[in-house]
C-alpha positions as CSV (number, residue, x, y, z in Angstrom):
1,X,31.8,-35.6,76.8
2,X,30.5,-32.1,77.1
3,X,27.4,-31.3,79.3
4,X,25.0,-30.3,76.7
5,X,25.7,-34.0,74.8
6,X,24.4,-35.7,77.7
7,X,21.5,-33.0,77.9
8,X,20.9,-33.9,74.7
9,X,21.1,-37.6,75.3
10,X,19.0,-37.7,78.1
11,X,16.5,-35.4,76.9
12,X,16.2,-37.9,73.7
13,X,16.0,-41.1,75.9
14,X,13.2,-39.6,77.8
15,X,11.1,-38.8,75.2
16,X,11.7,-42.1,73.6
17,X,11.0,-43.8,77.3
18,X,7.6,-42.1,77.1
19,X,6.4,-42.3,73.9
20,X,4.8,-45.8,73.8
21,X,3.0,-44.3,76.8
22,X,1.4,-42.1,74.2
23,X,1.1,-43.8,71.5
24,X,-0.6,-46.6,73.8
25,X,-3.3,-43.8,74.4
26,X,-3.7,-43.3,71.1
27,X,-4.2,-46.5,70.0
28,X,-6.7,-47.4,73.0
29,X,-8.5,-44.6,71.5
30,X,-8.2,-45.2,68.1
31,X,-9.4,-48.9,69.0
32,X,-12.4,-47.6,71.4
33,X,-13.5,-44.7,68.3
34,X,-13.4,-48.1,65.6
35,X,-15.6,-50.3,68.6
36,X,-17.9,-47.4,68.4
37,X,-18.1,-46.5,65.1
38,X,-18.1,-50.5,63.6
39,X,-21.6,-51.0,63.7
40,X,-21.5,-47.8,60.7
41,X,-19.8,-50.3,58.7
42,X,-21.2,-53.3,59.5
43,X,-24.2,-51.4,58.1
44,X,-22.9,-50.7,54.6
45,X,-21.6,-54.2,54.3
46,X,-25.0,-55.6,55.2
47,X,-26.1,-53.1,52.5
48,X,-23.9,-53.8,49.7
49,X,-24.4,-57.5,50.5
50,X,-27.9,-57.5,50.0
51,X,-27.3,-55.9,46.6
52,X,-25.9,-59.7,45.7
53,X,-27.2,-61.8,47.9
54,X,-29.6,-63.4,46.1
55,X,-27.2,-63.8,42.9
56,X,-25.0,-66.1,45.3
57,X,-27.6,-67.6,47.0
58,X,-29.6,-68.6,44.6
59,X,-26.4,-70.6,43.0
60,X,-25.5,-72.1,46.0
61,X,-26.8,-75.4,46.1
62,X,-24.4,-77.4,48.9
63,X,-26.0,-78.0,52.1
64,X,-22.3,-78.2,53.9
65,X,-21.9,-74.4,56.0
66,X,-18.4,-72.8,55.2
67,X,-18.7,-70.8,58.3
68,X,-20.1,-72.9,60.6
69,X,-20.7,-72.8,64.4
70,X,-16.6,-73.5,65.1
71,X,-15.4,-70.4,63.0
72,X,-18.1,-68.3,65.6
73,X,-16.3,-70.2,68.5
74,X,-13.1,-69.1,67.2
75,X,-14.5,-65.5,66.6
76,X,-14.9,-65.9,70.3
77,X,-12.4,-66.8,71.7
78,X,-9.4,-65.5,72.8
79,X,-7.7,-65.8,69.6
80,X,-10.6,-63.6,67.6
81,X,-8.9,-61.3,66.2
82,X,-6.6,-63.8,64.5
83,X,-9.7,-66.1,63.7
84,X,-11.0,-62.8,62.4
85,X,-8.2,-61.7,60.1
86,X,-7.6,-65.3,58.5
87,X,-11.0,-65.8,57.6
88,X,-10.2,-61.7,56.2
89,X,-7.4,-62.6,54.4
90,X,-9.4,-65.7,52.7
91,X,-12.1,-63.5,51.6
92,X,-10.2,-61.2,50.0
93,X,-7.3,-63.0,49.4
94,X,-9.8,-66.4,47.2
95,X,-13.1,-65.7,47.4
96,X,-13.4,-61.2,46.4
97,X,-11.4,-61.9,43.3
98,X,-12.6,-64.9,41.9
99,X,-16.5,-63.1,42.3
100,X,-15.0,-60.3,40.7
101,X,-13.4,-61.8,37.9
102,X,-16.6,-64.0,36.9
103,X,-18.1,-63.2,34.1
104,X,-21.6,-62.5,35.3
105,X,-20.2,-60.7,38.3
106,X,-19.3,-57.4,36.4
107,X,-22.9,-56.3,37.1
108,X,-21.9,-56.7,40.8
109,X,-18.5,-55.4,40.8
110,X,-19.2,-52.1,43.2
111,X,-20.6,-53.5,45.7
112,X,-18.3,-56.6,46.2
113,X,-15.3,-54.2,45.7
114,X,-16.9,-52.1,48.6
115,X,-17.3,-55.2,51.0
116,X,-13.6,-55.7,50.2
117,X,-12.6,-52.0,50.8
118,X,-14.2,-52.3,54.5
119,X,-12.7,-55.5,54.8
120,X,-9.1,-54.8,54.3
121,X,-9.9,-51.5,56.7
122,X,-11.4,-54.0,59.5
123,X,-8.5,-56.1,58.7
124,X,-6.0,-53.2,59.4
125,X,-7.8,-52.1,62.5
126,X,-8.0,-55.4,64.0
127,X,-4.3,-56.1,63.4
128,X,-3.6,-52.8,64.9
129,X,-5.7,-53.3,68.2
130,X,-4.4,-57.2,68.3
131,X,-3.3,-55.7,72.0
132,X,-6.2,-53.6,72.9
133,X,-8.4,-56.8,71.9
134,X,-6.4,-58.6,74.0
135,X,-6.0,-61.1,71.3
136,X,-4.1,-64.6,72.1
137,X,-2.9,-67.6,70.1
138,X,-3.2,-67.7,66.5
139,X,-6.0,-69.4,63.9
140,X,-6.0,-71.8,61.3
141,X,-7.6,-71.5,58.5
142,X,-7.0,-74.7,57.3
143,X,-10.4,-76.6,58.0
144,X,-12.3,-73.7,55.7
145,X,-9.8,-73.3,53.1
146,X,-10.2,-77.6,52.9
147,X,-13.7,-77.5,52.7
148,X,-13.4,-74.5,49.8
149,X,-11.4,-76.4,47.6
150,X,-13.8,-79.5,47.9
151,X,-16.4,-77.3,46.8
152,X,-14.5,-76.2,43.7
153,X,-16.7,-74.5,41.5
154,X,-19.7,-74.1,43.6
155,X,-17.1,-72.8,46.6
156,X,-17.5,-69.5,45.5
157,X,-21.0,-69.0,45.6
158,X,-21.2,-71.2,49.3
159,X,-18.8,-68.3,50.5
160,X,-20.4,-65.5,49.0
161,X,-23.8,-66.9,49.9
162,X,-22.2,-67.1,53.6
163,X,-21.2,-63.2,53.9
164,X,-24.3,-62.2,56.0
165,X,-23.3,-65.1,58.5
166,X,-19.7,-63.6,58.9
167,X,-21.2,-60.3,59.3
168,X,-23.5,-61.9,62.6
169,X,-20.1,-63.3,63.5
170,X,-18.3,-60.6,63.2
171,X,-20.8,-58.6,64.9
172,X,-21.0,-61.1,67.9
173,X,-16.5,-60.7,68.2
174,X,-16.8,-57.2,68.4
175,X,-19.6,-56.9,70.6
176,X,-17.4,-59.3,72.7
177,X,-14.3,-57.2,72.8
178,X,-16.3,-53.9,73.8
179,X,-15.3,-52.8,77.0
180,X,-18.3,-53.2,80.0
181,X,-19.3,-50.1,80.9
């Protein structure tokens, strides 16, 4: 082996030896900047949710909560950010289609497709500061997706009718994961 190989060689392993150092810098910041800048857009989903709130409320007539006071527990625990991205996942996995593809829903497609944009890009950032949340074991969705399908037809409208309460709990998770300063 010549001299300048092992140059080489070491010169590689070091770098790769230090870059999760740096890339563990840039992600706390990237995480701190989204903590900072969430409340932005919790703002426009409180926004575009208020353009079809009353649409889904008014046709929600079950008194059973989807997201009740366990689902905020879980947001607050140490497991949040995977409480958080199931409960993702089922909104725009069941419930964002099925209110886009209803009939009457067409006149409320832009604002539930924007709620959906900024919930696939929370769903991405949490995912990507899982470590920076210090996020634990995982969460079932199980319990919620149960009481959906009991609901059938009227589960949409309980869910959508229920987005302003997984803003608050989404709020309250973040807020909890923001460093004390």
């Amino acid at each position: 082996m010549s001299l300048s190989w092992f140059v080489r060689l070491s010169v590689l392993l070091t770098a790769l030896l230090l870059e999760p150092a740096h890339c563990m810098n840039n992600s706390t910041t990237d995480c701190k900047n989204f903590l900072e800048n969430f409340p932005v857009r919790l703002k426009e989903l409180r926004s575009d949710f208020d353009k079809i709130r009353r649409y889904y409320e008014d046709k929600d007539y079950i008194e059973t909560p989807l997201l009740d006071e366990n689902v905020l527990n879980d947001f607050q625990n140490p497991f949040g950010c995977h409480a958080i991205n199931e409960v993702l996942r089922f909104y725009l996995d069941t419930v964002l289609p099925t209110a886009i593809n209803e009939e009457v829903s067409t006149h409320y497609a832009k604002p539930i497709n924007s709620i959906g944009s900024i919930f696939n890009q929370l769903k991405r950032k949490i995912l990507y500061c899982r470590n920076y949340f210090s996020c634990k074991k995982p969460f079932e969705l199980d319990n919620i997706m149960t009481t959906y399908k009991k609901m059938q037809g009227q589960g949409l409208y309980k869910a959508m009718g229920e987005l302003g309460l997984l803003f608050n709990y989404i709020e309250e998770y973040m807020a909890s994961v923001k460093p004390k300063h």
